[in-house]
Rosetta silent file (secondary structure, phi, psi, omega in degrees, C-alpha in Angstrom):
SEQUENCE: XXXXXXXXXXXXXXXXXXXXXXXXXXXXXXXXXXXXXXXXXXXXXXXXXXXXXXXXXXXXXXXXXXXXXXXXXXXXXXXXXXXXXXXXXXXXXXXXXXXXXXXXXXXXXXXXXXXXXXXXXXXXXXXXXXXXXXXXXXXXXXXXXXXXXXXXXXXXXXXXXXXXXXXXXXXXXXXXXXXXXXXXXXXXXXXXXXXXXXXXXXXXXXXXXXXXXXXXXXXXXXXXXXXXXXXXXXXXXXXXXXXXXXXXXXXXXXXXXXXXXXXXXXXXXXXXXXXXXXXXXXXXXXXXX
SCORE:     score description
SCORE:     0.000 S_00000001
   1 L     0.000  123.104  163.819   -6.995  -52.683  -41.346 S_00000001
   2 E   -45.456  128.559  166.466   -3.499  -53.723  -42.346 S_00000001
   3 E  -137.347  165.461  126.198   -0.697  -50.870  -41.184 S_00000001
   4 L   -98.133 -176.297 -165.157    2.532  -49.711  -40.401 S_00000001
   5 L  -136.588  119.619 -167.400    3.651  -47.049  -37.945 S_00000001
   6 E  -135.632  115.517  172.066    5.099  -44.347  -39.386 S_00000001
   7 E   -28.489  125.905 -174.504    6.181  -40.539  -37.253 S_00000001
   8 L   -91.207   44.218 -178.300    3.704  -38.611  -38.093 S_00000001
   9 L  -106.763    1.139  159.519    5.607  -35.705  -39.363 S_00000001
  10 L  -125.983   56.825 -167.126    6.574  -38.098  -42.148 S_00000001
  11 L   -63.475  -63.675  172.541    3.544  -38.643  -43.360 S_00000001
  12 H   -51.873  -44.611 -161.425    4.590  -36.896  -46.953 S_00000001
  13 H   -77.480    5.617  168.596    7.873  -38.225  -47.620 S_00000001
  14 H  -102.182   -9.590 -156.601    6.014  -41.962  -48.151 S_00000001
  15 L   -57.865  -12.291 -170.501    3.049  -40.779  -49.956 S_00000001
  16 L  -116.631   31.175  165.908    4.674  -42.177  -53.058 S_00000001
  17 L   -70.746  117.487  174.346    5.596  -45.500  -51.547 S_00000001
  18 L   -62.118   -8.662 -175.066    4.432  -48.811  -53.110 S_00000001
  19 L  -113.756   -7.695  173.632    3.205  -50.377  -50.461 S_00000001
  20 E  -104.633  158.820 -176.712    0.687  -47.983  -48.979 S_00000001
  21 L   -93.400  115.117  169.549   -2.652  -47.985  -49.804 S_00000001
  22 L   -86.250   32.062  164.660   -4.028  -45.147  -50.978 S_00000001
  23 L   -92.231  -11.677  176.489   -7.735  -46.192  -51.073 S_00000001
  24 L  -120.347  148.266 -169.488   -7.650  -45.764  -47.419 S_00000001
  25 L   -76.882  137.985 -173.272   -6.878  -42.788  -44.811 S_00000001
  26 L   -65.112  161.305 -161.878   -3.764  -43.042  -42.427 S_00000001
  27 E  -109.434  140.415  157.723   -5.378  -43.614  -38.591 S_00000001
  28 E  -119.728  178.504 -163.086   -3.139  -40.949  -36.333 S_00000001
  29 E   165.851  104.179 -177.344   -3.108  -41.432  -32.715 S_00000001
  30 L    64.103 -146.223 -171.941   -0.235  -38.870  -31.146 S_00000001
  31 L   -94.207   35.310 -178.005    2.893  -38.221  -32.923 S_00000001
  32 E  -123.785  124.819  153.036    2.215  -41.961  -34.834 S_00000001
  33 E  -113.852  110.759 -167.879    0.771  -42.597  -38.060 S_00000001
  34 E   -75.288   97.807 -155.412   -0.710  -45.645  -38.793 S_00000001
  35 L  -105.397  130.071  170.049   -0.542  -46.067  -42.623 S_00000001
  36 L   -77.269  160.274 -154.316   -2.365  -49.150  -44.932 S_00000001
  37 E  -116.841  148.845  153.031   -0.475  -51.166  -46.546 S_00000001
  38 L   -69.834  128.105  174.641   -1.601  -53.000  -49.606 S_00000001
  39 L    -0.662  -48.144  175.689   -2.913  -56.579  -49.750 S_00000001
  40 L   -87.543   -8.344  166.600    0.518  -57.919  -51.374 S_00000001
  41 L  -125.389 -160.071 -165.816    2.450  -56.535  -48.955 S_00000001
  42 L  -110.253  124.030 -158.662    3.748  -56.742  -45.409 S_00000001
  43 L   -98.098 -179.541  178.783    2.313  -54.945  -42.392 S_00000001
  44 L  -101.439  -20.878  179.987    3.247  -54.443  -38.720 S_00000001
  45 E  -176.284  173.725  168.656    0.430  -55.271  -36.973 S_00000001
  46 E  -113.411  159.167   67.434   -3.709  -55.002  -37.674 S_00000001
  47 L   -21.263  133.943 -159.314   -6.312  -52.661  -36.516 S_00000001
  48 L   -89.350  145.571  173.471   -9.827  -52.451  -36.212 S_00000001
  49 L   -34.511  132.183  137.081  -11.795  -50.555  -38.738 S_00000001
  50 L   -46.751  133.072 -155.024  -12.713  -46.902  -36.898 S_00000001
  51 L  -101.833  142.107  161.569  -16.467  -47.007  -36.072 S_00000001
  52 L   -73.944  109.648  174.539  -18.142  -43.569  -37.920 S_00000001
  53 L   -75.208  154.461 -162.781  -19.508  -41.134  -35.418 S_00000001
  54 L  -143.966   62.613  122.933  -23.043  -40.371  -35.499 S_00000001
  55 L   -72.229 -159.129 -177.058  -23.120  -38.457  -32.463 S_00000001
  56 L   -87.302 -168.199 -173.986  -23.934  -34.578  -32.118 S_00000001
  57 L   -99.875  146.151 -170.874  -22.165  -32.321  -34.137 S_00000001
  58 E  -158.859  160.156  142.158  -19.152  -30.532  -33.128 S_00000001
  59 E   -52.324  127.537  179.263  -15.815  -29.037  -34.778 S_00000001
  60 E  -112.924  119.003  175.683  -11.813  -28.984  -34.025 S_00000001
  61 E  -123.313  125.469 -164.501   -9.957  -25.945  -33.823 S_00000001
  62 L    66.006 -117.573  177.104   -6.652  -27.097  -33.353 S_00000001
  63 L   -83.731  -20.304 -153.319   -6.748  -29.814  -30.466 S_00000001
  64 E  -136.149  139.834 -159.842  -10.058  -28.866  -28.999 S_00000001
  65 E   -96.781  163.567 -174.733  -13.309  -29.855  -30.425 S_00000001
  66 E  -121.292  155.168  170.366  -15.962  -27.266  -30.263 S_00000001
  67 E  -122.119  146.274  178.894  -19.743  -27.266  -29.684 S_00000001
  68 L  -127.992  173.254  164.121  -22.628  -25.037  -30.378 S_00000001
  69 L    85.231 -161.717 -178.426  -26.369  -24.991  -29.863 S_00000001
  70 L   -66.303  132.772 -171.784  -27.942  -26.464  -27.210 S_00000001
  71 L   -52.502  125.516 -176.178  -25.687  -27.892  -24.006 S_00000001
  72 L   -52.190 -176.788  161.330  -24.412  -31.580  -25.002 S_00000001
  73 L  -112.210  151.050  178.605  -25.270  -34.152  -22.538 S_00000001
  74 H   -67.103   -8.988  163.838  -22.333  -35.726  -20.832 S_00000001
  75 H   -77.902  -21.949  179.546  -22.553  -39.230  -23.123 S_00000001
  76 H   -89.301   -5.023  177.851  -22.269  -37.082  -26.178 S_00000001
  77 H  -100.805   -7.228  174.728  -19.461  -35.258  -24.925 S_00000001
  78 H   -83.551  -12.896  178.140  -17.720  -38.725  -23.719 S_00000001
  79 H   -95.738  -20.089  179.922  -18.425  -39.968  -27.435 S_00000001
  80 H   -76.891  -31.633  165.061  -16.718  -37.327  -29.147 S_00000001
  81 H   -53.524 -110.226 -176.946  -13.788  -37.825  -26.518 S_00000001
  82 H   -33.082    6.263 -170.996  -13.353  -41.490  -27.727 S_00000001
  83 H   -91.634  -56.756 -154.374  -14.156  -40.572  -31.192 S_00000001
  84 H   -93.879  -48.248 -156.048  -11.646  -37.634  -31.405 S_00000001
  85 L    50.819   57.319 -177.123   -9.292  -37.810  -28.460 S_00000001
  86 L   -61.365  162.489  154.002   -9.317  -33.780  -28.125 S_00000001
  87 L   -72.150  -75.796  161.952   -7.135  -31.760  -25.717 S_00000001
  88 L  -157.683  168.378 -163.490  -10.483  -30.712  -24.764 S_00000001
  89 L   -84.007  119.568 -163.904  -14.308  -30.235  -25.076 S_00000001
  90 E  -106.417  123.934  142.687  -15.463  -26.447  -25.364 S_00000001
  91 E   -66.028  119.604  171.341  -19.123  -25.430  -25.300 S_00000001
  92 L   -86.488  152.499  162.307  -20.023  -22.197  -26.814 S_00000001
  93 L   -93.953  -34.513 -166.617  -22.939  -20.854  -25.596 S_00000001
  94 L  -176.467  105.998  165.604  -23.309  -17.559  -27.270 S_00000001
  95 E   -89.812  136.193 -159.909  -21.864  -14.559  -28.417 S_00000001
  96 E   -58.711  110.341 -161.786  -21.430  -11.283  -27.148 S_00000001
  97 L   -27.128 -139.023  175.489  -22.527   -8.493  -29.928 S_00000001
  98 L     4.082  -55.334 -179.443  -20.223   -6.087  -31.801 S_00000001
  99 L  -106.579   21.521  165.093  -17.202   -8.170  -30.293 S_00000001
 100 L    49.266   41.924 -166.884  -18.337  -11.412  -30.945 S_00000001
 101 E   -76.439  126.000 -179.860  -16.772  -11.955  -27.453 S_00000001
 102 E   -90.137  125.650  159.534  -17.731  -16.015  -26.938 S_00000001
 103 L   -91.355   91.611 -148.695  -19.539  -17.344  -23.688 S_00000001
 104 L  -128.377 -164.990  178.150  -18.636  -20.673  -23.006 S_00000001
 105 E  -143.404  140.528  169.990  -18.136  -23.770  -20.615 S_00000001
 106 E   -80.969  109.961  173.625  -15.021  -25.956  -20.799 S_00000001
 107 L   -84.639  -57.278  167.264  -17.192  -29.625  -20.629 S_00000001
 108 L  -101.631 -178.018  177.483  -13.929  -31.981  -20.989 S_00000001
 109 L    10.274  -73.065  124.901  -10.241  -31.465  -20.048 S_00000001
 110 L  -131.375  166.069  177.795   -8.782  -28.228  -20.782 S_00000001
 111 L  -127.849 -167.592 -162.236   -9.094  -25.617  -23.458 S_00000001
 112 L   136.776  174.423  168.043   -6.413  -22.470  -23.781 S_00000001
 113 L   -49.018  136.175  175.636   -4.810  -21.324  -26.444 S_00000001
 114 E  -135.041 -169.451 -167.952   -4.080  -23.627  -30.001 S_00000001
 115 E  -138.009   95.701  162.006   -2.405  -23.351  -33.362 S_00000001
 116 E  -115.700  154.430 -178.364   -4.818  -24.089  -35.954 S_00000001
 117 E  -119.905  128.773 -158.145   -4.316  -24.697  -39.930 S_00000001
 118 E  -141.395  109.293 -168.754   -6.566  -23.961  -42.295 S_00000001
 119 L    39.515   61.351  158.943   -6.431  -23.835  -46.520 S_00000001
 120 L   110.528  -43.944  173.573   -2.841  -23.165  -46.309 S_00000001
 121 E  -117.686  142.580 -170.209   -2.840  -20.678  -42.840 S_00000001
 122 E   -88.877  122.841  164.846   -2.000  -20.897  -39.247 S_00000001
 123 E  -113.319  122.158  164.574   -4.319  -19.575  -36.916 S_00000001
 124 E   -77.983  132.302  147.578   -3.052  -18.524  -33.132 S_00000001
 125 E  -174.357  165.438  171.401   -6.300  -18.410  -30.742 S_00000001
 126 L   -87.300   64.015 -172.360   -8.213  -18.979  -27.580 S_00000001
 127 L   -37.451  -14.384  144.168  -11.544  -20.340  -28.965 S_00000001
 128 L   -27.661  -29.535 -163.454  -12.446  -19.426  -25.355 S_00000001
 129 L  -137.557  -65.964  175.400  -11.800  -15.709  -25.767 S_00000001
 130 L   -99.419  157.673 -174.891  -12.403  -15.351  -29.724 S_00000001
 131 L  -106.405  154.428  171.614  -14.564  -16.607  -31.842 S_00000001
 132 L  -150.201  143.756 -167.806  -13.817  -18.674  -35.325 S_00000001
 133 L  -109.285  101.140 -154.753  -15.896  -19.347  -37.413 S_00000001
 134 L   -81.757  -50.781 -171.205  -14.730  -23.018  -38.746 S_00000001
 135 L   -66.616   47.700  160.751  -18.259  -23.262  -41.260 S_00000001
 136 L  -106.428   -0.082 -168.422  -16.997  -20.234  -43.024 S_00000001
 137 H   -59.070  -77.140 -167.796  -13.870  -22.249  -44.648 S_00000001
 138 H   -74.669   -4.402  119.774  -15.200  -22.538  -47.996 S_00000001
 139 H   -66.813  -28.193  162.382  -16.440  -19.209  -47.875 S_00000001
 140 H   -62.853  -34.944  148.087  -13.086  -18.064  -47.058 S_00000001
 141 H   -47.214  -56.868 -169.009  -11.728  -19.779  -50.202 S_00000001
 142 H   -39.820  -77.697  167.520  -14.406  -18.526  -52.368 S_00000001
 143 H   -26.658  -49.925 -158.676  -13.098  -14.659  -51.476 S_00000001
 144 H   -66.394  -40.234 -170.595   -9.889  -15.574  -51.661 S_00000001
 145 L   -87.229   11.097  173.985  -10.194  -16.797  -55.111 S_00000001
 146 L  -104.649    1.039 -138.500  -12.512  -13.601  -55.989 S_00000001
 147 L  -129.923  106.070  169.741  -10.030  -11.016  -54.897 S_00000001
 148 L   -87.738  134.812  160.614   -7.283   -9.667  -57.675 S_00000001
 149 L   -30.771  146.534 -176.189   -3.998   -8.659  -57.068 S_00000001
 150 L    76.964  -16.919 -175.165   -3.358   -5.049  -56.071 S_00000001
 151 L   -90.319  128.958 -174.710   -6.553   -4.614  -54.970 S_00000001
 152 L   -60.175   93.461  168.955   -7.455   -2.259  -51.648 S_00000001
 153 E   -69.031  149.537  170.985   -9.523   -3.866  -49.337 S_00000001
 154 E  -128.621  122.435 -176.175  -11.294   -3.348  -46.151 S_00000001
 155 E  -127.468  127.172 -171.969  -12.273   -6.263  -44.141 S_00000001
 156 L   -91.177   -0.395  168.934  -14.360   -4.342  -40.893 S_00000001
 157 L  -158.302   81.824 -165.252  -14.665   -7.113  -38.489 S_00000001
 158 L   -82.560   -6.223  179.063  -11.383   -8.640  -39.218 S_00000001
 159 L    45.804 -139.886  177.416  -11.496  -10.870  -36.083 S_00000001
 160 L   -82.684   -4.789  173.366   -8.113  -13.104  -35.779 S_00000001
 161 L   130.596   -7.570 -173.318   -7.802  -12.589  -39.872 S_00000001
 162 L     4.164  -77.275  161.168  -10.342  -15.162  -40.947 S_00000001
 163 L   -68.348  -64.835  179.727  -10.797  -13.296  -43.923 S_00000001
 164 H   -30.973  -40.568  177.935   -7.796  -11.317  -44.016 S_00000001
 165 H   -95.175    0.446  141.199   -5.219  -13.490  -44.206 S_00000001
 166 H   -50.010  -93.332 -132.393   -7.037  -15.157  -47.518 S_00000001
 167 H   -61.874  -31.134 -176.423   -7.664  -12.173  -49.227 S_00000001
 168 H   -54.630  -48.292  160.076   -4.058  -10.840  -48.429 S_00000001
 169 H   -15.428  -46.934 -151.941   -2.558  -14.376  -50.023 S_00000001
 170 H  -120.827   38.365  155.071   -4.189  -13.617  -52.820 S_00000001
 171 L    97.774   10.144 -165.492   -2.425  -10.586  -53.387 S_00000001
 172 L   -76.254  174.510  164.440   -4.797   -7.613  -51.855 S_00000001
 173 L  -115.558   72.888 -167.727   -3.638   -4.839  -49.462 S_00000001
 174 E   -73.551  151.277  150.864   -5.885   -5.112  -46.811 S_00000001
 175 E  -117.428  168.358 -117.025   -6.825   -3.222  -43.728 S_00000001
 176 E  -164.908   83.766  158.897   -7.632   -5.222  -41.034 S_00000001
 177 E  -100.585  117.499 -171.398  -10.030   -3.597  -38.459 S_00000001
 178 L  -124.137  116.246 -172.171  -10.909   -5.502  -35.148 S_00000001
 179 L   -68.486  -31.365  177.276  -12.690   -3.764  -32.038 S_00000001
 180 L   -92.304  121.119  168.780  -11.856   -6.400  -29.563 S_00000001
 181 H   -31.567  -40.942 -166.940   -8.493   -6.026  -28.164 S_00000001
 182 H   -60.293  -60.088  174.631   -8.389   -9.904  -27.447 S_00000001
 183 H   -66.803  -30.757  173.599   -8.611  -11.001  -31.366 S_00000001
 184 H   -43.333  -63.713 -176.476   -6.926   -7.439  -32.453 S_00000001
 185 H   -69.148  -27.105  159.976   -3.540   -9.181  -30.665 S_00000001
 186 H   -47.310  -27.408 -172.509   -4.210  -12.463  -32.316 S_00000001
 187 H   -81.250  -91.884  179.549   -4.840  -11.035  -35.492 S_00000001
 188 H   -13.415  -70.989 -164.834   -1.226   -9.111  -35.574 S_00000001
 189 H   -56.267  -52.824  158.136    0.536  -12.907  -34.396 S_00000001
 190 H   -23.942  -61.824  155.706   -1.382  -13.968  -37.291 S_00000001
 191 H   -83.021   -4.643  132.222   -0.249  -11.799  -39.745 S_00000001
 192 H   -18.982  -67.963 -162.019    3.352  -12.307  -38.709 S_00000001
 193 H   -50.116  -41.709 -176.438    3.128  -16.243  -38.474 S_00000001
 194 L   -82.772   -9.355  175.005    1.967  -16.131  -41.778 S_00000001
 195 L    73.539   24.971 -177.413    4.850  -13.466  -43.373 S_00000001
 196 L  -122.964   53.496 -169.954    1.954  -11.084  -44.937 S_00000001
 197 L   -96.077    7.920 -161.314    2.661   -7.871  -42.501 S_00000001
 198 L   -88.125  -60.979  174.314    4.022   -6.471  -45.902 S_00000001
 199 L   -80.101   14.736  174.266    0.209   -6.535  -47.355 S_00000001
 200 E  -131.417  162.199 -172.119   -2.056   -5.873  -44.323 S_00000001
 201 L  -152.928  114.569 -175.880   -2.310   -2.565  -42.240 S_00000001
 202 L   -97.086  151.790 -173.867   -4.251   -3.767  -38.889 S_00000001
 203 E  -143.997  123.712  176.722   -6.335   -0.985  -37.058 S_00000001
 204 L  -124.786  117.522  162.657   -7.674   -1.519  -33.364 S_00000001
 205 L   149.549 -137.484 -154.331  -11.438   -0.068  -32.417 S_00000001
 206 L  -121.539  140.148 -164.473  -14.566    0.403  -34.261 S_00000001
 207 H   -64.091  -37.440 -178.226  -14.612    0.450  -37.929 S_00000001
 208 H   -41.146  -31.778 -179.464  -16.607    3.266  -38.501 S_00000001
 209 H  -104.448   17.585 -153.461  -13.723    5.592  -37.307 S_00000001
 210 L  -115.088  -61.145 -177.281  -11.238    3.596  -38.557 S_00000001
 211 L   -20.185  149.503 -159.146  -12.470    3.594  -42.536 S_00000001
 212 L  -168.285  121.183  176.128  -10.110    5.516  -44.717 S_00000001
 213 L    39.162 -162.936 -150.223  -10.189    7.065  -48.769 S_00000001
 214 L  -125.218  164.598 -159.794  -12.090    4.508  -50.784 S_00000001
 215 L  -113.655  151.829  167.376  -12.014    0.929  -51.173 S_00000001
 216 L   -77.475  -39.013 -174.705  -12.073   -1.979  -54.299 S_00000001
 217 E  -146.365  134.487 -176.747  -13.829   -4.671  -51.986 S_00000001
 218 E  -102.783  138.936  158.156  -15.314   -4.234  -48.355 S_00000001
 219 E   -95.606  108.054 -173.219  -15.734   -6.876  -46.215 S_00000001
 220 E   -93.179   64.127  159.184  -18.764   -7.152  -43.940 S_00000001
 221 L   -84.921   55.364 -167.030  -18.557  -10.210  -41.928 S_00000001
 222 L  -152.906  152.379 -165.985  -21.078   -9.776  -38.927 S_00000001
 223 H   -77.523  -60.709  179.106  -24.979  -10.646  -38.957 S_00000001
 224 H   -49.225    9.078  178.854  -25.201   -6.459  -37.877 S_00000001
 225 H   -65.223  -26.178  177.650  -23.388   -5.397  -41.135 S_00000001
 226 L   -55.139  -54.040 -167.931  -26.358   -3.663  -42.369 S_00000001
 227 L   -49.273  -38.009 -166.844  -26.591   -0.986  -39.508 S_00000001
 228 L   -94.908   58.491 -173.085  -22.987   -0.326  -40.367 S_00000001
 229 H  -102.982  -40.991 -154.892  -23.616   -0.234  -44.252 S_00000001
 230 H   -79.116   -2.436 -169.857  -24.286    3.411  -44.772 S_00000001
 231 H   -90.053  -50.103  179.965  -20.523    4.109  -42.997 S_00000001
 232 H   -33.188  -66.269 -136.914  -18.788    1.235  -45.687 S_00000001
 233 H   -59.923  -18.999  174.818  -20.836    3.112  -48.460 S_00000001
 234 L   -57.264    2.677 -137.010  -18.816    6.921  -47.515 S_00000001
 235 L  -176.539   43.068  171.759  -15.772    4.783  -49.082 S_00000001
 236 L  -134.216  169.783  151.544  -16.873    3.053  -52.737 S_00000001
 237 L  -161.835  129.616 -130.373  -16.865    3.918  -55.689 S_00000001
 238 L   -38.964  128.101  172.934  -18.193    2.478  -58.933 S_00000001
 239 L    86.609   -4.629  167.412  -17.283   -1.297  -59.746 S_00000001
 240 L   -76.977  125.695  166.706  -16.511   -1.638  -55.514 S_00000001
 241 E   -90.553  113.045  161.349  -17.925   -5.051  -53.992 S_00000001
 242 E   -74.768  139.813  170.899  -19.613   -5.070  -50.647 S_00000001
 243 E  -126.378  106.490 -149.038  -19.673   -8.682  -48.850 S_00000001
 244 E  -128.658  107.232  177.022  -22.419   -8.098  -46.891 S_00000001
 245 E   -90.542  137.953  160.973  -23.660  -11.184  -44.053 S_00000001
 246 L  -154.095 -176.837  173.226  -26.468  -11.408  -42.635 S_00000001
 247 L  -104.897   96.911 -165.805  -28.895  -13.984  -41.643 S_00000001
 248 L   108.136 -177.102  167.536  -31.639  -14.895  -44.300 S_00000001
 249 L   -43.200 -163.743   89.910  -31.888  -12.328  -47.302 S_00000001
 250 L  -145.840   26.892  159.377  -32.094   -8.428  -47.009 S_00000001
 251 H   -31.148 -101.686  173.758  -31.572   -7.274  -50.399 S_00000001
 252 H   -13.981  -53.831 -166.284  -34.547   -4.494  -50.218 S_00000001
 253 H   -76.089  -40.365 -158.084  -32.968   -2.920  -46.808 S_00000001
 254 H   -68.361  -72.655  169.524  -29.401   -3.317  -48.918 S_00000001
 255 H   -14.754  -65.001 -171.029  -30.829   -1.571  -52.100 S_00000001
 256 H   -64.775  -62.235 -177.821  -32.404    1.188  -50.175 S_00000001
 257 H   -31.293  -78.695 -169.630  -28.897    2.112  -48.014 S_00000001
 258 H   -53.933  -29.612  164.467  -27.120    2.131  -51.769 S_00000001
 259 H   -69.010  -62.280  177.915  -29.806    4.635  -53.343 S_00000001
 260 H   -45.041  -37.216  173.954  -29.610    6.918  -50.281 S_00000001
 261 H   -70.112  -40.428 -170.431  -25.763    7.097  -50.663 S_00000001
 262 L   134.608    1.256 -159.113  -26.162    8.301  -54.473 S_00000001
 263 L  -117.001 -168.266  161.690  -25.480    4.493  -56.054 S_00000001
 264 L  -145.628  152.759 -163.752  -27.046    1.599  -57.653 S_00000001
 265 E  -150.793  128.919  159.420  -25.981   -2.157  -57.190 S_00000001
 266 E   -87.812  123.916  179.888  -26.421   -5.666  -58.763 S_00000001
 267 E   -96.823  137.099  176.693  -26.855   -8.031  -55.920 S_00000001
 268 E  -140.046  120.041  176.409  -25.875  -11.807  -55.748 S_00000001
 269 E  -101.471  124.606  150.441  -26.964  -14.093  -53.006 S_00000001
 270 E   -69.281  109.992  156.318  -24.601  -16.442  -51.624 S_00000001
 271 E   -80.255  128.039 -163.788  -25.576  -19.339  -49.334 S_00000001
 272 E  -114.877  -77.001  159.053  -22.994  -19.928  -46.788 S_00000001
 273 E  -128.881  165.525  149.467  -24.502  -22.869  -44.052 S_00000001
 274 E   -43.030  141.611 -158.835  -27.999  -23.578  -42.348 S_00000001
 275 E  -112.021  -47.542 -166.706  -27.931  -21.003  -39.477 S_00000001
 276 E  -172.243  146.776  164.358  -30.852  -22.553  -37.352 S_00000001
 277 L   -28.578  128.476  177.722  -34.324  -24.279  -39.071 S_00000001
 278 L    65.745    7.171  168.208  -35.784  -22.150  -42.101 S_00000001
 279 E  -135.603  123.656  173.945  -32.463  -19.767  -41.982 S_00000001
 280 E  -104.004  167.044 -174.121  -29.260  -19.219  -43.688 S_00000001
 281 E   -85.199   65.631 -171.653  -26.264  -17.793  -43.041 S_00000001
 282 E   -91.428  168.966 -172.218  -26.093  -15.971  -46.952 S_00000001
 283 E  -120.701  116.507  150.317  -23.414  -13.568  -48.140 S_00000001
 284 E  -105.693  122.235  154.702  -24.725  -10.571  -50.461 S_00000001
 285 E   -79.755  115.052  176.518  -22.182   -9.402  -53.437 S_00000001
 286 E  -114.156  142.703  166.034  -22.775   -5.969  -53.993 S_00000001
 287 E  -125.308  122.363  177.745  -21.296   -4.488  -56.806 S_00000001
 288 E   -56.970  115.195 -172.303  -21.245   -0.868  -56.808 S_00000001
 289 L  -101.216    0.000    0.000  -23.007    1.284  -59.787 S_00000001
């Protein structure tokens, strides 16, 4: 591939440049970006195509690629190292219940704290310590773009803001409740970084005690939102939308919880990714009746 070498923090101010080609993606490698040049004009040097990884699947948060599922083998974590060039390779293993506290293994170089950016927002974290949930992106958009100005929200496992700092964007007034101290202080540096402490009111400990007068849209993000459904439901009121996760369906256990409270609800199932063979990760929209 024909290039030049261009800093990459000025990647933008050429984008309108005659001479690069925009059928192909700039290569970046450090603070250098190598950008193609068109056919007719004159480059600095050539480069070999990038070979397309096929290897297992893994993730970047920030600098440091992430893994899930079963423990890589060390060639597959040496391909994503030449693939990627990471700070370093994290394994997750699992996570710990309620506080979705992550158990992991560093496999290459180091991991620590990053700066990641995502539709628009900076995320501070330790994927190490907290968990983020990178296939959730285009569910976080989705919300974001469902969410009207003005409206009062509750998101009840608010993590580092995943969700929060979306729906706040997009004009809501959220509260923000997170039980684990670790993500609680991330979450705050979060809403800072981002200039939206004016629309969020953060809460640290378990939502249930935390929940407060009634809400336009609840957020549920945890596979265990169901146990804690009947505490959301003290705190609706007609035309309020529950965002309810779980893994596979549970529309019948959802139904029954909203009848017990006094309500009725039109349900919409949302597929969010493949969770594990035969199971998804879905989203139920409850709208309150």
């Amino acid at each position: 591939m024909r290039v030049r070498a261009v800093p990459k923090d000025k990647l933008r101010e050429i984008g309108n440049e005659d001479w690069v080609d925009h059928t192909r993606r700039p290569y970046t490698e450090g603070t250098t970006a190598w950008v193609p040049v068109r056919d007719e004009d004159t480059c600095e040097c050539e480069i070999p195509p990038r070979v397309r990884y096929q290897g297992k699947g893994f993730f970047m948060i920030g600098e440091i690629a992430v893994m899930h599922g079963k423990k890589p083998r060390r060639e597959e974590v040496d391909e994503i190292v030449r693939f990627r060039r990471p700070r370093g390779v994290l394994w997750i293993e699992s996570l710990h219940d309620l506080t979705r506290t992550p158990k992991t293994q560093i496999l290459w170089g180091d991991a620590g704290e990053v700066e990641h950016h995502e539709n628009g927002y900076t995320y501070f974290l330790d994927p190490g310590k907290v968990m983020f949930a990178q296939g959730n992106r285009s569910e976080k958009m989705r919300i974001a773009q469902l969410v009207r100005r003005g409206e009062r929200v509750a998101d009840m496992f608010a993590g580092i803001g995943y969700f929060t700092l979306p729906m706040a964007g997009s004009g809501a007034r959220v509260h923000a409740m997170e039980i684990n101290p670790v993500a609680f202080e991330y979450l705050n540096r979060n809403i800072c970084k981002n200039g939206l402490s004016g629309r969020i009111t953060s809460s640290l400990g378990d939502c249930r005690d935390l929940l407060t007068g009634t809400y336009d849209r609840i957020m549920m993000g945890h596979f265990d939102a169901i146990s804690i459904l009947p505490s959301a439901l003290l705190h609706v009121r007609e035309r309020s939308i529950i965002h309810l996760h779980s893994i596979g369906t549970i529309e019948d256990q959802i139904n029954e919880q909203v009848e017990s409270a006094g309500f009725s609800a039109s349900i919409h199932v949302h597929k969010v990714k493949k969770y594990r063979p035969h199971a998804w990760h879905v989203v139920q929209d409850v709208t309150i009746s």
